[in-house]
C-alpha positions in Angstrom: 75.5 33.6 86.1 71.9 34.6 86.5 71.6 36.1 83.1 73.1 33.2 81.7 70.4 30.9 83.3 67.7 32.9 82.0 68.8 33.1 78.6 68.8 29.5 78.6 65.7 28.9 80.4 64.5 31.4 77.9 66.0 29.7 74.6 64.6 26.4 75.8 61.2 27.3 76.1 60.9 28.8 72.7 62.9 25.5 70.9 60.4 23.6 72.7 57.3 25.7 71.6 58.5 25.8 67.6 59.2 22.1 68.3 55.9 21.4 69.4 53.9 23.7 66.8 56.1 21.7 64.3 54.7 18.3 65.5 51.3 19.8 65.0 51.5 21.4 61.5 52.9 18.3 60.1 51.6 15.6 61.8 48.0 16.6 61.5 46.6 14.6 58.0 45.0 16.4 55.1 41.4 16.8 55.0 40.2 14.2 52.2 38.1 16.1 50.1 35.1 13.8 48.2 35.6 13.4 44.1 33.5 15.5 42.3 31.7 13.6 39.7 30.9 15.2 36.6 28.1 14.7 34.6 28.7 13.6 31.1 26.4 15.8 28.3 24.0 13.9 27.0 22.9 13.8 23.1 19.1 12.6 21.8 18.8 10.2 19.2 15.9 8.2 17.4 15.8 4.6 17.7 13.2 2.2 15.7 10.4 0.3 18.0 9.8 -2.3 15.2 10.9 -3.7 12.3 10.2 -1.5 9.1 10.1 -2.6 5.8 11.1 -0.7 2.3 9.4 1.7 1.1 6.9 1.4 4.0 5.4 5.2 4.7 7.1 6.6 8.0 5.1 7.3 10.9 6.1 9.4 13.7 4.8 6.6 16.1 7.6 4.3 14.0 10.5 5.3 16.9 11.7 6.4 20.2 13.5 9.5 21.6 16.7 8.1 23.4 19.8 9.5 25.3 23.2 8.5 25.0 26.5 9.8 26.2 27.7 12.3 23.9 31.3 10.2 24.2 29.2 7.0 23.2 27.6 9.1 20.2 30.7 10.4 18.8 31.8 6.5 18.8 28.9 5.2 17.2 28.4 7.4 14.1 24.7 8.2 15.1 22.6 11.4 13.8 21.5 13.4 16.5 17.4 14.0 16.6 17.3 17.6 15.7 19.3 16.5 12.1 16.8 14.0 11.1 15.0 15.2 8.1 11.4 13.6 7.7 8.6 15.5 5.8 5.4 14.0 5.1 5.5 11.3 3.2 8.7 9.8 3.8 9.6 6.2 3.1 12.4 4.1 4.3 15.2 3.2 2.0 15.7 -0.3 3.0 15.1 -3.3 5.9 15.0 -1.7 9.2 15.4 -3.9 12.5 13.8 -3.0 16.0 15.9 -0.7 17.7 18.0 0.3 15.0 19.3 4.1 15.5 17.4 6.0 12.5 19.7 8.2 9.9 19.2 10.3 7.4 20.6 7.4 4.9 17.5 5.1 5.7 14.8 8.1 4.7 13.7 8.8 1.1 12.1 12.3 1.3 9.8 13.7 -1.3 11.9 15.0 -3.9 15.1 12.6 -3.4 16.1 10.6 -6.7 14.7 7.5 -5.4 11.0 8.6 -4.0 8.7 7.9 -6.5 10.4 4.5 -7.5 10.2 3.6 -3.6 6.3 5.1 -3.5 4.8 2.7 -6.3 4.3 -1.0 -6.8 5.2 -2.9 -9.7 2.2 -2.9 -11.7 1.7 0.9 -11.2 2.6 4.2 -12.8 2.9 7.7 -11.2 0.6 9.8 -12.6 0.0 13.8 -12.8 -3.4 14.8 -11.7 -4.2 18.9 -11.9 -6.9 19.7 -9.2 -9.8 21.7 -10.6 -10.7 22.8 -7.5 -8.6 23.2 -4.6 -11.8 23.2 -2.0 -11.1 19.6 -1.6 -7.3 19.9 -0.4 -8.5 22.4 1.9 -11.5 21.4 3.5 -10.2 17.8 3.8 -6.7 18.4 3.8 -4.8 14.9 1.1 -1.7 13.6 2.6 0.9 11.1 0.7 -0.4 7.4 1.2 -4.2 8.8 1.7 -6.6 7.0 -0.8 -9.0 8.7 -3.2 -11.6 7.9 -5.6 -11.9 9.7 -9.0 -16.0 10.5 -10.2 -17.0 10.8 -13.7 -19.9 12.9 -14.8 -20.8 11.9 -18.3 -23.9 12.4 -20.8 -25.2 8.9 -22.5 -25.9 11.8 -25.3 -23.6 14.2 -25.9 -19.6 15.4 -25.0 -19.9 17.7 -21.6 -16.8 19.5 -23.0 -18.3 20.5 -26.0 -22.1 21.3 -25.1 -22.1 21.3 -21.7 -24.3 20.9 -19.5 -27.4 21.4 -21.6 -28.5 17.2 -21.8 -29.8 17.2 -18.2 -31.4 14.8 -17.9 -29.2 11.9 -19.2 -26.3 12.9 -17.1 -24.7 10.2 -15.0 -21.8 10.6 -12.3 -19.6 7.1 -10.7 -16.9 6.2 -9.2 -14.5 5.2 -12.2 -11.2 4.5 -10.0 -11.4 3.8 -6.3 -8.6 3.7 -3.7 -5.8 5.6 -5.7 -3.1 6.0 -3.3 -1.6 9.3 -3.2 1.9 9.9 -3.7 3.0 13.6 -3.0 0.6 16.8 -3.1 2.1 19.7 -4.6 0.5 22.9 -3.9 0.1 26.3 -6.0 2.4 29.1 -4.1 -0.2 32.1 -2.6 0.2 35.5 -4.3 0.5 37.7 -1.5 -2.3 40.7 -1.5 -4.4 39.0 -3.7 -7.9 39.1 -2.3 -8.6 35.7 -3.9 -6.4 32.5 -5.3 -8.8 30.9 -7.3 -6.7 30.8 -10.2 -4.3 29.2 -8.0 -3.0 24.9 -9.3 -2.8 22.2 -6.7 -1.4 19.0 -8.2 -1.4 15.1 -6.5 1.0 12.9 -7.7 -1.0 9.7 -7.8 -0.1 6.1 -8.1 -2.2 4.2 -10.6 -2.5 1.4 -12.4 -2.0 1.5 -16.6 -5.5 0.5 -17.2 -6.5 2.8 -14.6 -4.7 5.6 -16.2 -6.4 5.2 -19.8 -9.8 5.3 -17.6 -9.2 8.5 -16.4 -7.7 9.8 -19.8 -10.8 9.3 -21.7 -13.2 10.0 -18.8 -11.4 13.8 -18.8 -11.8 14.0 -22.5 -15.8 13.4 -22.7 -17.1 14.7 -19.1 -16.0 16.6 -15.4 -14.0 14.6 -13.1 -13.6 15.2 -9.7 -11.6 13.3 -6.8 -13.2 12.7 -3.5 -11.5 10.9 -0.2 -12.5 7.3 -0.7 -13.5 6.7 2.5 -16.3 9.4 1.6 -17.9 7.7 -1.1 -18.7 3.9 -1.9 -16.8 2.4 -5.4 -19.7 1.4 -6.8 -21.5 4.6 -6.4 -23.5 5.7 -9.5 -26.1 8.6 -10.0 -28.2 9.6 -12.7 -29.6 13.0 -13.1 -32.9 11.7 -14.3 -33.3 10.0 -10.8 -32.7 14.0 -8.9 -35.4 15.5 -12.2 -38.1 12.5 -11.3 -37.9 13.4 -7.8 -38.3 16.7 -8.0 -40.8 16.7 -10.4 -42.8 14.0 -8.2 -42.3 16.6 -5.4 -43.4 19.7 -7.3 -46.9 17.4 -8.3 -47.5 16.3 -4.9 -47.4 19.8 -3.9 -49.7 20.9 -6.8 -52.3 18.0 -5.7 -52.3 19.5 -2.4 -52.9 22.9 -3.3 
């Protein structure tokens, strides 16, 4: 009888301790664990900070960097920054609004089908111009829209290209063309090794008016032309060699008087 009492005593106590660690494991709540929020990738675009005309040169001062979400982006139909193409010179294709999202559409690179008719106005003419000497695009470096001026050394006597410079003293260099807007420079390609590129042709692409085109036809057929920056030289600038002789003669007798 005693055995029976402690077996049930016994049987008890364990039903009531699974009973109770039963209660516990499933009565006690899950720990709520906080959402993890994750970060959507962003993707760079350019957007306009003014209105922009066509044809208008692009400046790099023209837009703004700004970040969207790339699931926005792939909505939108957007370039991304790094696939914009703009090399100097660029103009726009058409009527830009203030922020706009630039594209590869709305540029006209040098080279593209439509550049040159974008780069001149209605009265002008693109025009070839062979640099004689490429110390200009190097120590003043020519961008597209820069203006020059085109001087004209002639002789009231004689044709430079045929005697040369031999008529001193009735030489006479001017501006003949001022403000000619430039519109692409197209430089000679360096032979590697070569001590020297001298021989090397640098071209500009300049826009110019027809009148202004026969000017600087016949001025390269009688005389030297050379193109200078215009805001190095005045339009009406004119110089005659018998001026720089007097004065140096006048110089050389003041010094004999003094002697």
């Amino acid at each position: 009888m005693n055995r029976n009492i402690i077996f049930l005593l016994v049987a008890v106590t364990i039903f009531s301790t699974l009973y109770y660690l039963q209660d516990q494991l499933f009565s006690s709540e899950p720990e709520t664990q906080a959402p993890q929020i994750v970060e959507e990738k962003k993707v760079q675009i350019l957007v306009l900070s003014s209105d922009k005309q066509k044809s208008q040169l692009i400046d790099k001062k023209d837009f703004e960097v700004v970040e969207i979400n790339e699931s926005t982006f792939n909505e939108s139909g957007d370039e991304r920054r790094e696939d914009i193409i703009i090399r100097p010179g660029a103009r726009y294709r058409e009527n830009l609004l203030n922020g706009q999202p630039l594209k590869n559409s709305h540029i006209s690179n040098v080279g593209d089908s439509d550049f040159l008719l974008l780069s001149i106005h209605q009265d002008e003419v693109p025009y070839y111009y062979e640099v004689k000497s490429s110390g200009i695009l190097e120590s003043v470096p020519l961008q597209p829209g820069d203006l020059v001026s085109f001087v004209s050394t002639t002789s009231s006597e004689s044709n430079l290209l045929q005697t040369g410079y031999q008529d001193v003293g009735n030489l006479t260099s001017k501006v003949i063309i001022s403000n000619a807007r430039i519109i692409q420079v197209i430089k000679g390609d360096l032979v590697e090794g070569k001590e020297t590129n001298d021989d090397i042709k640098h071209s500009l692409v300049i826009a110019l008016k027809v009148q202004d085109v026969l000017r600087l036809e016949m001025a390269q057929k009688i005389g030297d032309v050379s193109i200078i920056p215009s805001g190095l030289v005045n339009r009406y600038l004119s110089i005659r060699s018998s001026d720089i002789l007097e004065h140096q003669f006048g110089i050389r007798e003041l010094r004999g008087k003094e002697q």
